[in-house]
Residue frames relative to the residue before (quaternion, step in Angstrom):
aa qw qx qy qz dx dy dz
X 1.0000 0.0000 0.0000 0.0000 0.00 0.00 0.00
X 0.4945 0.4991 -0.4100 0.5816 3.66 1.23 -0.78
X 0.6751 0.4753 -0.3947 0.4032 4.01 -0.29 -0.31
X 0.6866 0.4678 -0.2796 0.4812 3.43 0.73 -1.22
X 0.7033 0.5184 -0.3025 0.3808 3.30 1.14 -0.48
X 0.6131 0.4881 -0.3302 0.5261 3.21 0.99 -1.23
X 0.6225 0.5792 -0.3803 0.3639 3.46 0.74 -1.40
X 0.6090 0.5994 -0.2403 0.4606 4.30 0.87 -0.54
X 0.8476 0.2835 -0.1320 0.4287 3.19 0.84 -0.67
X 0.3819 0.6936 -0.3534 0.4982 2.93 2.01 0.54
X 0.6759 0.5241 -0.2177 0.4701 2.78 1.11 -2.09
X 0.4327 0.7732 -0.3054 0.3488 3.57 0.96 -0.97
X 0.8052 0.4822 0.0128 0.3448 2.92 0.49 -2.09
X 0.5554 0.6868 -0.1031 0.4574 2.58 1.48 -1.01
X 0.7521 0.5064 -0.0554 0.4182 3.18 0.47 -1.88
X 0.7129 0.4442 -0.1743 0.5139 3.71 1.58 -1.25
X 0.6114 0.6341 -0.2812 0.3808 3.34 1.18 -0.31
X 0.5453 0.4560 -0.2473 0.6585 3.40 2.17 -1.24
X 0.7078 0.4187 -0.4905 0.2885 3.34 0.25 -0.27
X 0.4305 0.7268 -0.2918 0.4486 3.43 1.67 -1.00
X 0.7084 0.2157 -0.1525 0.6545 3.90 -0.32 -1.60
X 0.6364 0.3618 -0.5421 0.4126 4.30 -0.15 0.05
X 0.6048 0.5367 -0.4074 0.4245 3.62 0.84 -0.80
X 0.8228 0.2384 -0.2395 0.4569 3.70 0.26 -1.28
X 0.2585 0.5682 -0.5917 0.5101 3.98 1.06 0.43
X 0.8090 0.4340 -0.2706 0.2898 3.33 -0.48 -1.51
X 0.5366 0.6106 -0.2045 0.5453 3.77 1.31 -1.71
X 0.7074 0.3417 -0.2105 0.5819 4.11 0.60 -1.06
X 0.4743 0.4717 -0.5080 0.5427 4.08 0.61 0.09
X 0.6897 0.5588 -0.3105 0.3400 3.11 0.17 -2.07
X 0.6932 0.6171 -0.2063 0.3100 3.41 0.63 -1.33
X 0.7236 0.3943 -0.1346 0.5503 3.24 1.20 -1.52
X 0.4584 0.7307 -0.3667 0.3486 3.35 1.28 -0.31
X 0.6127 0.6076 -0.1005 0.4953 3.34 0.81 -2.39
X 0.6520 0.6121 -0.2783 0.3505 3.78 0.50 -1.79
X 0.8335 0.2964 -0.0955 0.4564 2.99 0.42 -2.10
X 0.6526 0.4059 -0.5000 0.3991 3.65 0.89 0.42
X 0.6710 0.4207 -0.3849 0.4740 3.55 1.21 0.19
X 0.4904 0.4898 -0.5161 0.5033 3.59 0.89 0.96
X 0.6721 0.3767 -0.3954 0.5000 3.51 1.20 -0.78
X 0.3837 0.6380 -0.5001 0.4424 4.07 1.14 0.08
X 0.6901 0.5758 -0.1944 0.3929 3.15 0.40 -2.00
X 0.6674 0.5242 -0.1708 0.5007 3.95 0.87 -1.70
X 0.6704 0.5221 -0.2739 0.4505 3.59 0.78 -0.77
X 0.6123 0.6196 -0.2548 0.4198 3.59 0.97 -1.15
X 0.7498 0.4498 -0.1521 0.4608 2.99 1.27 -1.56
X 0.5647 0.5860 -0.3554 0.4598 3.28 0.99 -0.81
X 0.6198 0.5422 -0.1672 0.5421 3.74 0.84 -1.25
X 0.7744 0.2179 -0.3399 0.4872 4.28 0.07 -0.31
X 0.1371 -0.6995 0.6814 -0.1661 2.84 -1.57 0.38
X 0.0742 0.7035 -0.6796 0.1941 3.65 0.32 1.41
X 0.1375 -0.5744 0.8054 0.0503 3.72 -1.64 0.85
X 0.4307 -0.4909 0.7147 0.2502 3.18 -1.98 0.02
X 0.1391 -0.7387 0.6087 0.2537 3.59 -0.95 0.68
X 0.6709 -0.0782 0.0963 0.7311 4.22 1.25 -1.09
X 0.0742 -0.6019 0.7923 0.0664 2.78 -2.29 0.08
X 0.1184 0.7917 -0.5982 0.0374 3.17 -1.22 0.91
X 0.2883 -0.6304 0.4998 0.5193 3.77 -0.50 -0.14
X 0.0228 0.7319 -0.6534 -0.1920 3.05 -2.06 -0.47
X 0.6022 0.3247 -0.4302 0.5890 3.89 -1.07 0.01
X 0.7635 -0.4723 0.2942 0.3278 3.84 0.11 1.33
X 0.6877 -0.3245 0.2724 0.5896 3.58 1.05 0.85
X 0.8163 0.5137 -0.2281 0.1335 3.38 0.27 -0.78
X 0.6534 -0.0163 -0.2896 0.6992 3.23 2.07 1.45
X 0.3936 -0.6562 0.6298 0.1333 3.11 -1.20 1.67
X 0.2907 -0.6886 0.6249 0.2253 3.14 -1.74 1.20
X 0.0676 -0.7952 0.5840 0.1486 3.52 -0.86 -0.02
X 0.0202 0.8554 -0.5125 -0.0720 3.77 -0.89 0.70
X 0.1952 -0.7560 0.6248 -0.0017 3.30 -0.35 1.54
X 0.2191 -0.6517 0.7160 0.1205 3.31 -1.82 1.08
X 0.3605 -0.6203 0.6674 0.1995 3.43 -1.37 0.86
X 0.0680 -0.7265 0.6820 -0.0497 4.23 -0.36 1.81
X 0.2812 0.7943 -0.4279 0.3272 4.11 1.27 0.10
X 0.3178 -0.5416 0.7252 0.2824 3.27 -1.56 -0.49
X 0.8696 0.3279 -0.1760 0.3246 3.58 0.92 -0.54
X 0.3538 -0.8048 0.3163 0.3564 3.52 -0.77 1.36
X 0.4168 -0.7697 0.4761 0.0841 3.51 -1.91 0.54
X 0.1999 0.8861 -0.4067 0.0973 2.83 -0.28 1.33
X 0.4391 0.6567 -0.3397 0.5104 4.11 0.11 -0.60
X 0.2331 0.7269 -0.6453 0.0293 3.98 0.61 0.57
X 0.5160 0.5756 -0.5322 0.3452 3.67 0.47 -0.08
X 0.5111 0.6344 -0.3007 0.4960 3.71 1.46 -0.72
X 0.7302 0.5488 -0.1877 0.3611 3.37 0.78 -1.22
X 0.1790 -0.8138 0.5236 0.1776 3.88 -0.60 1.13
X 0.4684 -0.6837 0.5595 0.0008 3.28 -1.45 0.98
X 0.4300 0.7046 -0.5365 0.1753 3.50 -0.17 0.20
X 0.5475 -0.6696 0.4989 -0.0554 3.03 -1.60 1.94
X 0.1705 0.7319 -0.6593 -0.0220 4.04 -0.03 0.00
X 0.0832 -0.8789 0.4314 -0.1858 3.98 -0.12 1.70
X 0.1172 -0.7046 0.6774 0.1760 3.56 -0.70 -0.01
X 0.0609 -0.9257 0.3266 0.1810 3.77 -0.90 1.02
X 0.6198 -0.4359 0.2273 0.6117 3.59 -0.04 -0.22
X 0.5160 0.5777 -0.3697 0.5131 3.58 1.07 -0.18
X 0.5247 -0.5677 0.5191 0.3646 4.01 0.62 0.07
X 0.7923 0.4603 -0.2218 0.3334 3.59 0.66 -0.32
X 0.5351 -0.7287 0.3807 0.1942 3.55 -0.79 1.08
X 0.1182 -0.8270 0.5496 -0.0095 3.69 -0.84 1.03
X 0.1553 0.5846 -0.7956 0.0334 3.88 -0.90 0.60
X 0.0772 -0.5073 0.8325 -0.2086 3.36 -1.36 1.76
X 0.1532 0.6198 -0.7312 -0.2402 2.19 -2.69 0.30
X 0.5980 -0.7175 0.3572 0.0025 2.28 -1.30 1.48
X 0.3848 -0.7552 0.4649 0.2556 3.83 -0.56 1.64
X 0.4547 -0.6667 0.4271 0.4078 3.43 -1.15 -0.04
X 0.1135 0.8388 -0.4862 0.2173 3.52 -1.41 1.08
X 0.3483 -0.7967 0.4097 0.2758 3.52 -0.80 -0.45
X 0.3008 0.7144 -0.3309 0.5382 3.32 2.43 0.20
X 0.7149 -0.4289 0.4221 0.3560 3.30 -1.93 0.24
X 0.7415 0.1753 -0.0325 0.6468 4.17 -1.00 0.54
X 0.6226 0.4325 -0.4225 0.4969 3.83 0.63 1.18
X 0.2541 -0.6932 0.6339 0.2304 3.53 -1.04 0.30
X 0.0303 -0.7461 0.6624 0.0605 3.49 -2.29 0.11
X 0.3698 -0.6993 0.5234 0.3168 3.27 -0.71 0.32
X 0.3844 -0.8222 0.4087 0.0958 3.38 -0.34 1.68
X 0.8103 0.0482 0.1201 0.5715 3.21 0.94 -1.18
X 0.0723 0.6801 -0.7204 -0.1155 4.29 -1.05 -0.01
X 0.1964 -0.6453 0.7086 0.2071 3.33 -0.82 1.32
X 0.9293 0.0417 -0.1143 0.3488 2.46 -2.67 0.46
X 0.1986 0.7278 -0.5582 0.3454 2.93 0.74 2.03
X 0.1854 0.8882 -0.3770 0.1861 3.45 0.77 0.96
X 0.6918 0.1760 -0.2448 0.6562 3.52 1.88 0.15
X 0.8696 0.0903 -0.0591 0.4818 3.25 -0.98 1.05
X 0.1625 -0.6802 0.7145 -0.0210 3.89 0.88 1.82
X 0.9069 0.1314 -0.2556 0.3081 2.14 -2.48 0.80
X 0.8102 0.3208 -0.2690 0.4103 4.04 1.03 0.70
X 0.5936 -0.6937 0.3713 0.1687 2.98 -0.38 1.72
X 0.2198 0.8689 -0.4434 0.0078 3.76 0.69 0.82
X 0.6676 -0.4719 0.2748 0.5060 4.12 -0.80 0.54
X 0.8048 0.2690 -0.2636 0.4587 3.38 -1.38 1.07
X 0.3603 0.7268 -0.4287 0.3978 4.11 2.19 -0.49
X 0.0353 0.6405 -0.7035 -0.3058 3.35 -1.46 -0.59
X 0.3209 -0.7462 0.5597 0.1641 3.22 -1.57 0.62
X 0.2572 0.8399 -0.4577 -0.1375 3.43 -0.97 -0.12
X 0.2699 -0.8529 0.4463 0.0219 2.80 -0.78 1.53
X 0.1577 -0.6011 0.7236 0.3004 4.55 -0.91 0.36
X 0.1721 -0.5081 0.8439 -0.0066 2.83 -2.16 0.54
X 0.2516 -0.7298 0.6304 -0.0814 3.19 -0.90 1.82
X 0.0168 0.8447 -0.5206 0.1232 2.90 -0.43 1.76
X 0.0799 -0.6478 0.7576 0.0045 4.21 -0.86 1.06
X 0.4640 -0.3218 -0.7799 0.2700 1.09 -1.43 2.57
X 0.6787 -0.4567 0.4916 0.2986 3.53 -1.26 0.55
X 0.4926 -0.7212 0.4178 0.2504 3.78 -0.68 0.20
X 0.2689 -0.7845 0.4379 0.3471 3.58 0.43 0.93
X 0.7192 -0.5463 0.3947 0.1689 3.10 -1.86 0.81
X 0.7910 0.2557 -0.0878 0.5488 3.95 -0.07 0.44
X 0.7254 0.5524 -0.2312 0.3393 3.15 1.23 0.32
X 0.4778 -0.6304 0.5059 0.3440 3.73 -0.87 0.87
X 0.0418 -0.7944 0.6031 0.0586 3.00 -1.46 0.91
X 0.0012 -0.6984 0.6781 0.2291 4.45 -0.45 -0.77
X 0.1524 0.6410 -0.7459 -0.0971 2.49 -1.76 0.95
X 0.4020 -0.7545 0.5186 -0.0141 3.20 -1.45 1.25
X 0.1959 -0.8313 0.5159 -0.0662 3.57 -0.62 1.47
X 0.1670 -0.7662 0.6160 0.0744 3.67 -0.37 1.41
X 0.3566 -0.6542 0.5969 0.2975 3.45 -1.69 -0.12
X 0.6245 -0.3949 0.4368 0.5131 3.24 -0.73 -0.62
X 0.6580 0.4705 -0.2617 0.5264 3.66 0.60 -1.20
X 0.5549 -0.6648 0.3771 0.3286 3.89 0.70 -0.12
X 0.5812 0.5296 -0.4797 0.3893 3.77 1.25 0.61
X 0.4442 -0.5939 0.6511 0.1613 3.30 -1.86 1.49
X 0.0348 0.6221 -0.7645 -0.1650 2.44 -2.22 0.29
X 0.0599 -0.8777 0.4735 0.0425 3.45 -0.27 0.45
X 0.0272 0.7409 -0.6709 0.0168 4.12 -0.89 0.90
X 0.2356 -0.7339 0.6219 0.1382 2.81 -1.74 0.35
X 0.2884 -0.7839 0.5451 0.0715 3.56 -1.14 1.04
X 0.3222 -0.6574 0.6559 0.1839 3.19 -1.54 0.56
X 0.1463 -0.7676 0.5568 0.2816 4.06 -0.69 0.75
């Protein structure tokens, strides 16, 4: 009768333990499941946008680049605080600058000034939209010089131009 007993609470043991490693197997599928269908989410988004530069120039004496990005995508853009900026500049100071620049409406910040023929859905960057955005920039941009500036999304797609002040 001792055997039959011990012999139960093996089997027991046993029995809770497969369920245990089958439970968190199943939880750690689940997991990698979910993951790999938000990377293909993530892959799709990207596959689907498609921002170009159309010009850039400076104005207010160098001292904010305009920049006008078209949205050639299927997908709409929005979240510009999400969105990196980054300036690569000669300034009027003789000295060379690659910033980026946070979003804002302050000095060394960017905004999105304008979205023509923004007539569905304000304030979103939708396929076929233009945007345009100034980036206020101290030091001023020196005169006769090449500059790039280069616009990320959120989803990770560049566009990048280059200006002449």
């Amino acid at each position: 009768m001792d055997t039959a007993i011990t012999g139960l609470i093996i089997i027991t043991l046993l029995v809770l333990s497969v369920l245990t490693i089958s439970e968190s197997y199943l939880s750690s599928q689940d997991a990698v499941a979910e993951s790999w269908q938000e990377m293909e989410e993530r892959l799709g988004d990207r596959a689907r946008t498609d921002l170009s530069p159309v010009s850039a120039q400076t104005i207010s004496s160098g001292a904010v680049v305009e920049v006008t990005l078209r949205n050639e995508g299927d997908t709409k853009l929005a979240d510009f605080d999400r969105w990196d900026v980054i300036l690569q500049y000669y300034g009027n100071d003789s000295g060379y600058y690659a910033r980026w620049y946070p979003y804002g409406t302050g000095v060394n910040e960017w905004d999105v000034y304008d979205i023509l023929l923004d007539t569905f859905e304000p304030d979103i960057l939708n396929p076929g939209e233009e945007m345009v955005i100034w980036i206020s920039v101290s030091p001023a941009v020196l005169a006769g010089s090449t500059n790039l500036a280069t616009i990320a999304t959120p989803n990770g797609i560049t566009a990048s131009t280059v200006f002449t002040r």
